[in-house]
N, C-alpha and C positions, 0 to 999 in steps of 0.2 A: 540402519540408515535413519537420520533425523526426519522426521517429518514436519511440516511447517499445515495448516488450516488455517483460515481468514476467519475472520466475523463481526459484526458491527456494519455491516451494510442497509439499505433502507427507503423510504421515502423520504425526500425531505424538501421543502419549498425552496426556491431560488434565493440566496442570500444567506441559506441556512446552513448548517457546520452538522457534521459526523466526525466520529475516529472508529477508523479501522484497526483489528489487530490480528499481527502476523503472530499465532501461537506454535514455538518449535517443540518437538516431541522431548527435545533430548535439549543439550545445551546448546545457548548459537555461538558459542564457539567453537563451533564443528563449521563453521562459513564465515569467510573473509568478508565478503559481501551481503549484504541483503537488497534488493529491489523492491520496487511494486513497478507493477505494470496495471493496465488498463486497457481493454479493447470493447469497442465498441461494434455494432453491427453494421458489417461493411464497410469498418473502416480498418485500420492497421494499427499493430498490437503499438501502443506508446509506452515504453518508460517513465516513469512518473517521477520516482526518486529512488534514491540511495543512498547507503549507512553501512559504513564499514566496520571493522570492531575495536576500530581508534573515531569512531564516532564522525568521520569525517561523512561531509552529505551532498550529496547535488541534487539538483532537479530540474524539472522539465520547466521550458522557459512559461508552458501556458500554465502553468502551477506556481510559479515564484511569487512569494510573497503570501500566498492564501494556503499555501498545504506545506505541514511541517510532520519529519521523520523523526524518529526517537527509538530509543532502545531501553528498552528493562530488563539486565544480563539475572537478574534474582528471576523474574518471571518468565523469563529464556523467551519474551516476546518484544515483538517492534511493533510502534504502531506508526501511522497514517493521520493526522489531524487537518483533516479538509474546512476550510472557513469559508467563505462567502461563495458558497457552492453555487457553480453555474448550470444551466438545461445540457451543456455542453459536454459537463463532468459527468452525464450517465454512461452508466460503462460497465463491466466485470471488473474488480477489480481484485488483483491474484499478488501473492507473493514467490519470491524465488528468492532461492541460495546458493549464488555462486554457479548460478546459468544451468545447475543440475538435479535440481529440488523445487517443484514448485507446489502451491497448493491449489486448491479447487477454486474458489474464489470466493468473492461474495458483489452482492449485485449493489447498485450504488445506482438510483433514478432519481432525477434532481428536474421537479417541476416547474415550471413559468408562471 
């Protein structure tokens, strides 16, 4: 089975940009879909975006326009490119493949 891990998570001051990246063990076309998710403490896990393997993407409406999904099918990884990071976007933030693969996460704190 593919495994997927995050990395690229961090501090970083309000206004400030990360990319996260979702690394699969194997190829990711072993998944139709990829996600990110997000959950924060005491809140409920959000969907953030998604990237099929026709490239096709959506995302979360509190993310439109500052956070962009992508794929490198040579690096069998996705990544996550967060821009004008909010105190709001702290969170775990984990990948998943096709609702049945996910990874550990990586932490994402975004100061004021």
């Amino acid at each position: 089975q593919v495994r997927l891990v995050e990395s690229g998570g961090g501090l970083v001051q309000a206004g400030g940009s990360l990319r996260l990246s979702c690394i699969a063990s194997g190829s990711l076309a072993a998944f139709d879909f990829i996600d990110w998710y997000r959950q924060a403490p005491g809140k409920q896990r959000e969907l953030v975006a998604t990237i099929s393997g026709l490239d096709f993407t959506t995302y979360a409406d509190s993310v439109k326009g500052r956070f962009t999904v992508s794929r490198d099918n040579a690096e069998n990884t996705v990544y996550l490119q967060m821009t004008s990071l909010k105190p709001d976007d702290t969170a775990l933030y984990y990948c998943g493949g096709d609702d049945r693969v996910r990874g550990p996460g990586t932490q994402v704190t975004v100061s004021s």
